[in-house]
C-alpha positions in Angstrom: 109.1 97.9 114.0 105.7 100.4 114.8 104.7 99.6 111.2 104.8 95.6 112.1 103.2 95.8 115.1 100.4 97.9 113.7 99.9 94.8 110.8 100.3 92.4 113.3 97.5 94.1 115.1 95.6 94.4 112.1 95.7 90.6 111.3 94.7 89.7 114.6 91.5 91.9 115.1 90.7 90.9 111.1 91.0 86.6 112.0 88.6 87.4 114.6 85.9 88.8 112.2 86.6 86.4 110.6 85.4 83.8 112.7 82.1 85.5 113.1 79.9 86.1 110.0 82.8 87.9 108.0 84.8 86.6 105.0 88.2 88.1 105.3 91.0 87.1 102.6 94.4 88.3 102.5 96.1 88.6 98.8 98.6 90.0 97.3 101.2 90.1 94.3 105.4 89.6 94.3 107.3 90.9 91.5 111.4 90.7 91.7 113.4 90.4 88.5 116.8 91.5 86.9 116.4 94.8 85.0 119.1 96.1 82.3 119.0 99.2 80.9 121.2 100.4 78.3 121.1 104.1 79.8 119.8 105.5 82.9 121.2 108.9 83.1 123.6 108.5 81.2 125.3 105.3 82.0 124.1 101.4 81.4 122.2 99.9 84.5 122.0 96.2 85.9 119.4 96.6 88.7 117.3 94.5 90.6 113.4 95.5 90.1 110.6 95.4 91.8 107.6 95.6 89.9 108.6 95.6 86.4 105.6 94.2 85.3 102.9 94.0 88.7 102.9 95.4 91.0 104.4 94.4 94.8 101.5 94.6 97.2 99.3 92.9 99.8 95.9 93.2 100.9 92.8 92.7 102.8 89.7 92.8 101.6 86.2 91.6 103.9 82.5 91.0 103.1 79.9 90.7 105.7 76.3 89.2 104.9 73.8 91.8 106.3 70.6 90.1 104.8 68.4 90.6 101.5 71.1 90.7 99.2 73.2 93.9 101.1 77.2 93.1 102.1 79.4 95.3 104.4 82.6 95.6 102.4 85.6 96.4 103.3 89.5 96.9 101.2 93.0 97.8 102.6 95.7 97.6 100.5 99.8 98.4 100.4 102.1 98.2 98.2 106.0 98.6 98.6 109.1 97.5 97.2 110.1 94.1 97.4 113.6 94.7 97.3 113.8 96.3 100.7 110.3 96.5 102.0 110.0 100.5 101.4 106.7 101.9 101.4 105.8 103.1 97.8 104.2 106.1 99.7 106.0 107.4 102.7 104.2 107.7 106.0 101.3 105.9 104.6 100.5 102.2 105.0 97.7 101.6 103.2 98.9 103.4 100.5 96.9 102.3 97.6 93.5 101.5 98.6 91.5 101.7 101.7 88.4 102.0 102.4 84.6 100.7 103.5 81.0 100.7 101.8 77.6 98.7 100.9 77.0 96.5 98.6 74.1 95.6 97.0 73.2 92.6 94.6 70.3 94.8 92.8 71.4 98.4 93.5 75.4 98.1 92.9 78.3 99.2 95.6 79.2 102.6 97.4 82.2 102.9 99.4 83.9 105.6 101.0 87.9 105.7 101.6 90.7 105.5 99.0 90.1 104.2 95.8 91.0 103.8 92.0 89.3 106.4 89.8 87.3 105.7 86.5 90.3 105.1 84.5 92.0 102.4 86.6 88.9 100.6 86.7 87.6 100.8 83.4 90.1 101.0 81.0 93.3 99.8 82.5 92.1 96.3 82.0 92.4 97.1 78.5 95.7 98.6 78.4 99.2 96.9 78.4 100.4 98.6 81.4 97.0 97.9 83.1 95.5 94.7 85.3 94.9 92.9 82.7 98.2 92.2 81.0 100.2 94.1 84.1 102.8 95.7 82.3 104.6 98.5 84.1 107.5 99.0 81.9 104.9 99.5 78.7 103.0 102.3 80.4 102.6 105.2 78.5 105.5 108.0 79.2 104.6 109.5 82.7 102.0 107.1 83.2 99.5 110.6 82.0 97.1 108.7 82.2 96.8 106.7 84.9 96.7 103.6 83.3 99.2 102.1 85.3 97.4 103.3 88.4 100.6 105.2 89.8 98.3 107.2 92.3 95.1 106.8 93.4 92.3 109.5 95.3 91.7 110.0 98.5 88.5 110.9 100.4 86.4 109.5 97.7 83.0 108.4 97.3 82.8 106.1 94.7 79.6 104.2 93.2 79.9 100.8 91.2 76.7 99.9 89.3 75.8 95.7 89.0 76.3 94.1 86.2 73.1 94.9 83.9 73.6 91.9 80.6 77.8 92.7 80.1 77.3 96.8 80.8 78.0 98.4 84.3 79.3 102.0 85.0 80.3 104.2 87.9 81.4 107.0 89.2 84.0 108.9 92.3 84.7 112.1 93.5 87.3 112.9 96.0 86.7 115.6 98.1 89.3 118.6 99.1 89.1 118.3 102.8 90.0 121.8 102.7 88.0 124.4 104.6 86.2 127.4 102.7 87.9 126.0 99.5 86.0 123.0 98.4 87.5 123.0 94.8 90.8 123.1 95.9 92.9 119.7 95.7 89.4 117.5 94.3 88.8 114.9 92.2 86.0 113.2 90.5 85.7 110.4 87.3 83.1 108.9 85.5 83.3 105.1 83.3 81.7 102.6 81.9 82.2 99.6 80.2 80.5 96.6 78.6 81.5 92.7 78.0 79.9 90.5 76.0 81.4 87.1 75.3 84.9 87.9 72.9 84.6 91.6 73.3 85.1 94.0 75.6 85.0 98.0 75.2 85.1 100.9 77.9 85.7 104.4 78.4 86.3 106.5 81.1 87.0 110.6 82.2 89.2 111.8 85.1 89.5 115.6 86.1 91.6 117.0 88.9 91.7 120.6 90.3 94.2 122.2 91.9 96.3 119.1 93.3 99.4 121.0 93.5 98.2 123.0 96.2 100.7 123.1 99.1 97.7 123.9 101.5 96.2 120.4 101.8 99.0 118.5 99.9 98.5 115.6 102.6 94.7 115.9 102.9 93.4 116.8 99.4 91.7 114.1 97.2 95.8 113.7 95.5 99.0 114.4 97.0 101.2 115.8 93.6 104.0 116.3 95.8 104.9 112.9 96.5 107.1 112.1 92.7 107.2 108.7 93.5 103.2 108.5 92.6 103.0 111.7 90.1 105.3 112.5 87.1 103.8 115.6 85.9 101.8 118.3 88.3 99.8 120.7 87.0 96.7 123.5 88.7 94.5 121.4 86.5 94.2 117.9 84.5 92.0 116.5 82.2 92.4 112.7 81.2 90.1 110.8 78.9 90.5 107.6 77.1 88.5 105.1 75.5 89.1 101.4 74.4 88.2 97.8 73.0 89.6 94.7 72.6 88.4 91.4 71.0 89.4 87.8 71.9 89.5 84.5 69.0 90.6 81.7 70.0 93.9 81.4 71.6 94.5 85.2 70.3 93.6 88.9 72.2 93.9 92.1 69.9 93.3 95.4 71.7 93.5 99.3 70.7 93.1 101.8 73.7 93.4 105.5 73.1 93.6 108.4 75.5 94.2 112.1 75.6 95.4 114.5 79.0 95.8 118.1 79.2 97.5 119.3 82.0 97.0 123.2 82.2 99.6 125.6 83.9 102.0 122.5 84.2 104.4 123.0 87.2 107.1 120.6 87.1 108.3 116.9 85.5 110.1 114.1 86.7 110.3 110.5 86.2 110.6 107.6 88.3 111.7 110.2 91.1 114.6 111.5 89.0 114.3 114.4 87.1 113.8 115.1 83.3 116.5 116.6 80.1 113.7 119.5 80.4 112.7 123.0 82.0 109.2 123.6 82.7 108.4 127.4 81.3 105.9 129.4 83.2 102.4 129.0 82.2 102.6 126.1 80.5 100.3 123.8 78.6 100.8 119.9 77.9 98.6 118.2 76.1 99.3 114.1 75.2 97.7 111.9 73.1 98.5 107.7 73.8 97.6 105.5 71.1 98.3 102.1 71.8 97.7 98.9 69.9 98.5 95.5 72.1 98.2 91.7 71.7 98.6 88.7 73.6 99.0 84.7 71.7 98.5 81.4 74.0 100.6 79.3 72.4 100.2 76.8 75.5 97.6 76.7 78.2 101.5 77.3 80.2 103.5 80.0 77.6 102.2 83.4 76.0 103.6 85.8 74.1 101.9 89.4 74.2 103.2 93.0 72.6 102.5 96.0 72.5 103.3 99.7 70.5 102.3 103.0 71.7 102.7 106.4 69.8 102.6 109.4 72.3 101.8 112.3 70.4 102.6 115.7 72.7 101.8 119.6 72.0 103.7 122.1 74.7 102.4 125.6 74.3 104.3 128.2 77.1 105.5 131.6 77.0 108.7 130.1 75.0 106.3 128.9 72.3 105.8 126.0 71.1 107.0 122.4 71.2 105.9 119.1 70.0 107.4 116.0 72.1 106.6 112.4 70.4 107.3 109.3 72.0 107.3 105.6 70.2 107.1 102.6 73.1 107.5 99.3 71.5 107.3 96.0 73.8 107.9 92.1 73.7 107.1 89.9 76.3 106.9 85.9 77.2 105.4 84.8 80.3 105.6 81.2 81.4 102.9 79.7 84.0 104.8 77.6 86.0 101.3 77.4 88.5 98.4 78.9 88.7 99.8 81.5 91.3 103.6 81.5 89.8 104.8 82.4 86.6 108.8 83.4 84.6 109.1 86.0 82.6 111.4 87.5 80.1 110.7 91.3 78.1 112.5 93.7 76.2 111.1 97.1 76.0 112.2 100.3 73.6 111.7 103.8 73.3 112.3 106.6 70.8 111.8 110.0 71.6 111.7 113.1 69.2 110.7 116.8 69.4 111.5 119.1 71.8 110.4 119.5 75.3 109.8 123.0 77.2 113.5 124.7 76.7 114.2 123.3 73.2 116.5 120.7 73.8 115.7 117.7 72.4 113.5 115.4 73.8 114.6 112.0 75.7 113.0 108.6 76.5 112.2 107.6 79.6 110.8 103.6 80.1 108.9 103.5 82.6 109.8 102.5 86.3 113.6 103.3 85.3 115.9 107.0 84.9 115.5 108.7 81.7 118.1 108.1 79.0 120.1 110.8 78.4 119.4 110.6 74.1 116.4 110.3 72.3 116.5 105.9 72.7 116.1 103.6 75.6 116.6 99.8 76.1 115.2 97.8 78.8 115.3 94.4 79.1 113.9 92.3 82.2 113.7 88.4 83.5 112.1 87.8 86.6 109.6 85.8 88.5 106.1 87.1 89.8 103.6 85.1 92.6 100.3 86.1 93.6 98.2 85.1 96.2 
């Protein structure tokens, strides 16, 4: 009841603005489907999902006119499940973006809040799991790298340069907050990326230090303790990625590759539940994601896209050495039935081999649902998605 109050209040301050010399929009995305999967810990699941492939959220977002080409800009954004309203972050209302900058039609944008790093903006567009096909289920295991923007940094200052003939690039770092120990619980990313006509190609870097500190787990730049938002902590990660994609026709073929290390990995889970595995002490992950994808208009109304990933992993601990492989394969149609409303249908499936951490053998694990208990998982989804 506090929480709808507070948005009520929100809405009512912001329609004001809005009648001066602001430009206020609300938006947002609905996604509510039927999920099966053929095991979730150990038994078959019929579940109704939110979010299978976007995800549930609404938002504000504002520009003000200051003169000479400069904007006042503002974006607050949360997103919950759609099932029961839950928050996705507890405690937290705008829990994926929010914040406030400058914007400048020659100079570019700086804003200062939180925000999507490098990765999220640059390559996730190119990426199955990412904004521009918004496939959650197809994210790479753990969602390592971000692609499927599972968390996103606080106390940033991020930069956005203008568009200079298809190339623009930027920058963010997210500050500790935490007295006498500026590196502790930080952030920072780099990207860039450049468009021009059919094809498109980016590239991006994300380093994070010390986010599983317990001293400033709520005011630090990430908050690894929340599991909903991260699968895998670690004292230090290093994600990196690159990717391009080229459009003919009625037909998009795309290739994204990226690589994380997470050094001194501290624990695993995923979707909230954890994993057939035992972190050893000192332990070292790194993950390679290769991923081809491809989406086919076959109407103006009806495509078809897919997708394959091959997750290559090397685990070196004080119990040796392990070598986790996963192989994500998806299938999806989607059916516009406006330009805000569209029915879908997908089947998604995983094979996982190696050995993870305490030599038992590996297991998939879709994401958004429970790991399997074997080394193969079968999702399959219909469901109906708005945005506004």
């Amino acid at each position: 009841m506090k929480n709808t109050l507070i948005i009520a209040g929100v809405l009512s301050a912001f329609a004001v603005s809005a009648h001066a010399q602001s430009s206020v929009t609300l938006y947002g995305s609905l996604d509510a489907g039927i999920v099966y999967a053929n095991n979730a810990g150990g038994h078959s699941a019929w579940n109704q999902g939110s979010g299978s492939l976007s995800d549930t959220y609404f938002g504000l977002k504002g520009s003000e006119d200051l003169g000479g080409g400069l904007h006042a800009v503002f974006t607050l954004e949360n997103g919950f499940d759609l099932n029961n309203g839950k928050q996705a972050e507890s405690n937290t209302m705008f829990n994926r973006q929010a914040f406030v900058g400058l914007q400048s039609d020659r100079f570019g944008t700086l804003t200062l809040g939180r925000q999507y790093d490098s990765m999220v903006d640059f390559l996730s567009p190119l990426s199955e799991a990412g904004a521009g096909y918004g496939n959650n289920l197809a994210a790479h295991p753990f969602d390592n790298d971000n692609l499927d923007h599972s968390f996103s940094i606080k106390n940033a200052v991020k930069y956005t340069s203008v568009n200079y003939a298809g190339f623009k690039f930027g920058g963010m770092y997210g500050f500790s907050n935490d007295a006498g120990q500026f590196s502790n619980n930080r952030a920072w990313s780099v990207g860039a990326s450049y468009n021009n006509g059919p094809l498109n190609a980016s590239a991006a870097y994300l380093q994070m230090n010390n986010a599983i500190s317990q001293s400033n787990q709520s005011s630090g730049a990430v908050n690894a303790g929340n599991s909903n938002n991260f699968n895998l902590t670690a004292q230090t990660q290093r994600t990196m990625g690159a990717g391009v994609n080229y459009t003919y026709g009625p037909a998009t073929v795309g290739f994204v590759w990226t690589h994380t290390q997470y050094e001194n990995l501290l624990a695993g889970s995923q979707n909230g539940a954890a994993t057939n595995f035992v972190v050893p002490t000192g332990t070292n992950l790194h993950l390679d994601n290769f991923e081809l994808n491809g989406r086919y208009a076959l109407t103006p109304a009806l495509s078809l896209d897919a997708s394959y990933t091959f997750t290559d992993g090397k685990l070196k601990s004080s119990a040796g050495s392990t070598d986790p492989k996963w192989q994500t394969a998806s299938l999806q149609a989607d059916y516009s039935l406006s330009k805000r409303t569209d029915v879908y249908v997908e089947g998604v499936y995983q094979h996982a081999s190696g050995s993870f951490g305490d030599g038992r053998a590996n297991v998939a694990m879709i994401n958004t649902l429970s790991p399997s208990t074997t080394q193969n998982q079968v999702a399959a989804t219909v469901g109906l998605r708005h945005r506004f």
